[in-house]
Backbone as a chain_set.jsonl record, in Angstrom:
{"seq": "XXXXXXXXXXXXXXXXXXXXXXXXXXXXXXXXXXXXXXXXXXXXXXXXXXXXXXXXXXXXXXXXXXXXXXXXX", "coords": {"N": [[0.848, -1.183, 0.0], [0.84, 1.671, -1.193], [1.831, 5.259, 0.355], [0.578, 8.097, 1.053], [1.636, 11.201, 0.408], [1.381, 14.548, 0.715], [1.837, 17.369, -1.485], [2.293, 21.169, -1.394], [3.043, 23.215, -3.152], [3.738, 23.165, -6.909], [5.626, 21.477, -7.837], [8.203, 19.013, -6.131], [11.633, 18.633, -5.244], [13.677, 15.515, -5.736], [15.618, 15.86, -3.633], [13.809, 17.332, -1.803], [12.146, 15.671, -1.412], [13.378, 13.069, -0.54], [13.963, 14.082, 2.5], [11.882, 15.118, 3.406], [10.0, 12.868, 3.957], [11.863, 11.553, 5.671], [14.317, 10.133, 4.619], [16.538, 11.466, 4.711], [18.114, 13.454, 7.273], [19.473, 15.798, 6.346], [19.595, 18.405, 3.483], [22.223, 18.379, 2.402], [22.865, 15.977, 2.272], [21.711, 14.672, 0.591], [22.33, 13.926, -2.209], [24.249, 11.916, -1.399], [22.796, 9.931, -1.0], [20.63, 9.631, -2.79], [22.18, 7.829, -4.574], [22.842, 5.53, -3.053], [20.419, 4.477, -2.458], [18.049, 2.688, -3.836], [15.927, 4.002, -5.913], [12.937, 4.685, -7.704], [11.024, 6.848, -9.819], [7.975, 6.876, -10.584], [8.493, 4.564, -12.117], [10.779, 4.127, -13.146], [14.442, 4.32, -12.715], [16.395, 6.208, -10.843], [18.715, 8.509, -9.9], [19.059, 11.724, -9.057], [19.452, 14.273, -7.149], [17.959, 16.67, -7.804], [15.44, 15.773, -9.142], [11.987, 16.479, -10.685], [9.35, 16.173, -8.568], [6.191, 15.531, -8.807], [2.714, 16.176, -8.481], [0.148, 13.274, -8.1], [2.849, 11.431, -9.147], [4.497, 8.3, -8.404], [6.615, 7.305, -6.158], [9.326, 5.469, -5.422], [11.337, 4.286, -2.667], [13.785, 2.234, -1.971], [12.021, -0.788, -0.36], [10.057, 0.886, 0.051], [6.819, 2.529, -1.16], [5.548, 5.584, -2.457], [2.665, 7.758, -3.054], [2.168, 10.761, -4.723], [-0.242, 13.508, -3.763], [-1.643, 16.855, -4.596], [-1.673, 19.418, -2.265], [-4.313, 21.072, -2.889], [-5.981, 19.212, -3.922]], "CA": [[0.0, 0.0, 0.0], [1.605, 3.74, -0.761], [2.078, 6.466, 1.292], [0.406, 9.145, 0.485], [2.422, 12.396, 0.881], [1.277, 15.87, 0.313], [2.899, 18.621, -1.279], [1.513, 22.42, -1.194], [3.478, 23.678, -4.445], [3.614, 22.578, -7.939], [6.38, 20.28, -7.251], [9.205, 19.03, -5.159], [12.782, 18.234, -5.99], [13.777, 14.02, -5.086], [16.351, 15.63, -2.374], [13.314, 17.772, -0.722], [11.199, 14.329, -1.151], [13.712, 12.773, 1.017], [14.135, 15.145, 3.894], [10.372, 15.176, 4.096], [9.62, 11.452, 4.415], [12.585, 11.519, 6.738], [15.198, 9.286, 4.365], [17.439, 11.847, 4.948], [18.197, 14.782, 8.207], [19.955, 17.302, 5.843], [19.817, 18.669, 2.371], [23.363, 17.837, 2.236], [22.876, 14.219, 2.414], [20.586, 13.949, -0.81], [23.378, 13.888, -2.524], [24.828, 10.825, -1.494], [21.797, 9.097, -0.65], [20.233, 9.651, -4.336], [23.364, 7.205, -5.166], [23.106, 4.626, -2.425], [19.462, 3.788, -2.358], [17.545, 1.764, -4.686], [14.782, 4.909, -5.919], [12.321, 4.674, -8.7], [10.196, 8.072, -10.121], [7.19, 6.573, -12.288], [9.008, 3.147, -12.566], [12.111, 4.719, -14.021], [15.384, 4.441, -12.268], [16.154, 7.676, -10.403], [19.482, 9.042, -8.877], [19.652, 12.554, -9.569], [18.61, 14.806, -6.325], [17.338, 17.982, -8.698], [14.714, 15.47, -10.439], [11.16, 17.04, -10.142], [8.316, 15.15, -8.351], [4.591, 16.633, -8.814], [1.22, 15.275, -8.192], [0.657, 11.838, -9.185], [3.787, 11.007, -9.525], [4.734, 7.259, -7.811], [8.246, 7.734, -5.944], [9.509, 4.0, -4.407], [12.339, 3.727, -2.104], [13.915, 0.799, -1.341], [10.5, -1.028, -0.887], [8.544, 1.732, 0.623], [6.164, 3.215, -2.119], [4.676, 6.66, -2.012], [1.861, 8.558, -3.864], [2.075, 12.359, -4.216], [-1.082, 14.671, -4.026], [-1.289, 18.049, -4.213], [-2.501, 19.907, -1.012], [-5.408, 21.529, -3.232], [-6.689, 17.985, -4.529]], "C": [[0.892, 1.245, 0.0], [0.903, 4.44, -0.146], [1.305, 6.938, 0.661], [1.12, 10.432, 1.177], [1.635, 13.717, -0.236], [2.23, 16.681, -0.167], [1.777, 19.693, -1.501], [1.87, 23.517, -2.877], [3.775, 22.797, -5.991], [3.975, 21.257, -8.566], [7.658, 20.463, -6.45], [10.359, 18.772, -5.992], [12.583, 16.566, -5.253], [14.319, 14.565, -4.045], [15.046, 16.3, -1.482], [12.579, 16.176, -0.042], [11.732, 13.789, 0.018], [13.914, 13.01, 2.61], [12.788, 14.723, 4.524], [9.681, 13.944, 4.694], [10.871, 10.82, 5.268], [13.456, 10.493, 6.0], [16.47, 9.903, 4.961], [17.259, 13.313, 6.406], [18.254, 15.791, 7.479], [19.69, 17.029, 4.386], [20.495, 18.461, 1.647], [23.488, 16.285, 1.526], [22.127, 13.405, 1.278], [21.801, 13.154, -1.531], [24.017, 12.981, -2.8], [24.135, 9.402, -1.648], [21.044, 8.9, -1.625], [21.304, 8.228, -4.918], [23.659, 6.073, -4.667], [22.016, 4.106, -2.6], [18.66, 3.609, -3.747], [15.998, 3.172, -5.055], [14.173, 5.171, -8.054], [11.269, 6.086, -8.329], [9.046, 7.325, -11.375], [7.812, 4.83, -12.841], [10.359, 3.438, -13.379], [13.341, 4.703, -12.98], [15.851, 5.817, -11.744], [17.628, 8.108, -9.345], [19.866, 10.562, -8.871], [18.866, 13.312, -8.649], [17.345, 15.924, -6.565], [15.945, 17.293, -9.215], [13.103, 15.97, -9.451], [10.593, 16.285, -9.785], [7.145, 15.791, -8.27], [3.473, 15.611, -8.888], [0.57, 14.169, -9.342], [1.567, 10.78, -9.127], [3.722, 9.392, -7.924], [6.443, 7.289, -7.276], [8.428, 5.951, -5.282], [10.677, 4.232, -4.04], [12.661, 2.608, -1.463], [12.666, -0.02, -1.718], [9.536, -0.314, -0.199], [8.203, 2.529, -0.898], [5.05, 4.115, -1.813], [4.118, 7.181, -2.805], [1.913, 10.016, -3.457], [0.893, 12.67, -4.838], [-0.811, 15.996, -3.813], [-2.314, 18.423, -2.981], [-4.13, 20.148, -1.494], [-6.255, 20.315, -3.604], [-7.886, 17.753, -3.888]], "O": [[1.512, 1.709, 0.957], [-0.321, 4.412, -0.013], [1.078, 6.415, -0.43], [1.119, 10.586, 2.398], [1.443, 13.747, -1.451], [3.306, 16.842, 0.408], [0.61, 19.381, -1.736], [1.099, 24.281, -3.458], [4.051, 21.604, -5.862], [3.396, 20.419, -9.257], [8.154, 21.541, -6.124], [10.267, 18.678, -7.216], [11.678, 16.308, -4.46], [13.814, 14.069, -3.038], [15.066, 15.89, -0.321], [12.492, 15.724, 1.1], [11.227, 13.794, 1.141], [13.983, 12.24, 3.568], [12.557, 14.214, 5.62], [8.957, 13.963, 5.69], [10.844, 9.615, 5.52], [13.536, 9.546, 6.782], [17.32, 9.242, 5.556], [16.267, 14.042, 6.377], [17.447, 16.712, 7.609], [19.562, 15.889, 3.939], [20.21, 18.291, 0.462], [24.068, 15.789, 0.56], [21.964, 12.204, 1.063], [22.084, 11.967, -1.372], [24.473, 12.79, -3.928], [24.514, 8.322, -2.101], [20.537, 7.782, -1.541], [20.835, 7.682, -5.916], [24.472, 5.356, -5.249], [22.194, 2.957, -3.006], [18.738, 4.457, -4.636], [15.058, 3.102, -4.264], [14.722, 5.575, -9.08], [10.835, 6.408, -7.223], [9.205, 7.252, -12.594], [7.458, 4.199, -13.837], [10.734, 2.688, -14.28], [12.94, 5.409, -12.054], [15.529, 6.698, -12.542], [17.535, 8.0, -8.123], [21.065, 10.758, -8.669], [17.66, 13.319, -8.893], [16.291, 16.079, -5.949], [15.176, 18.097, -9.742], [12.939, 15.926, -8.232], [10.859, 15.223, -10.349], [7.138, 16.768, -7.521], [3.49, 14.455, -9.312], [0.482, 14.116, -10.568], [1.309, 9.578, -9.072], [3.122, 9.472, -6.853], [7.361, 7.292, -8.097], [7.481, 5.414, -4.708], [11.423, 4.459, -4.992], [12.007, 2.062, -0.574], [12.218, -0.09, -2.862], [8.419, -0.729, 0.112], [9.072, 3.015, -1.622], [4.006, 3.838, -1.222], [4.867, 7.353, -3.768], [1.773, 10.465, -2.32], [0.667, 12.387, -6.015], [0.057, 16.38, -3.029], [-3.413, 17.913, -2.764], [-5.07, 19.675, -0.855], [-7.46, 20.562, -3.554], [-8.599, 16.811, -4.233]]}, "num_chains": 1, "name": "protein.A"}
């Protein structure tokens, strides 16, 4: 079953994604952590912290899988 996670703006970056669902403490740490963990965008392979995520979208880490809505939905 996915998560569902909110966002409030159009979209997120992958490193805010992680901060927010707590993969990572710092901003810093995307960075490395984009590169270590196993992260699909949409079923697509995904290490690049900048990549956008917007409502809809299916993010999986590791094997946790999350659905993004937007706040207004």
């Amino acid at each position: 079953m996915a998560k569902k996670v909110t966002i409030d703006t159009e979209y997120i970056t992958l490193g805010q994604f992680l901060k927010k669902t707590g993969w990572i403490d710092t901003g810093g740490q995307a960075k490395i952590m984009v590169k270590q963990l196993n992260i699909t965008v949409n079923n697509e392979k995904e290490d690049r912290r900048g990549r956008k995520i917007y409502a809809e979208d299916t993010v999986r880490i590791e094997k946790e899988t999350y659905y993004i809505v937007h706040a207004n939905s």
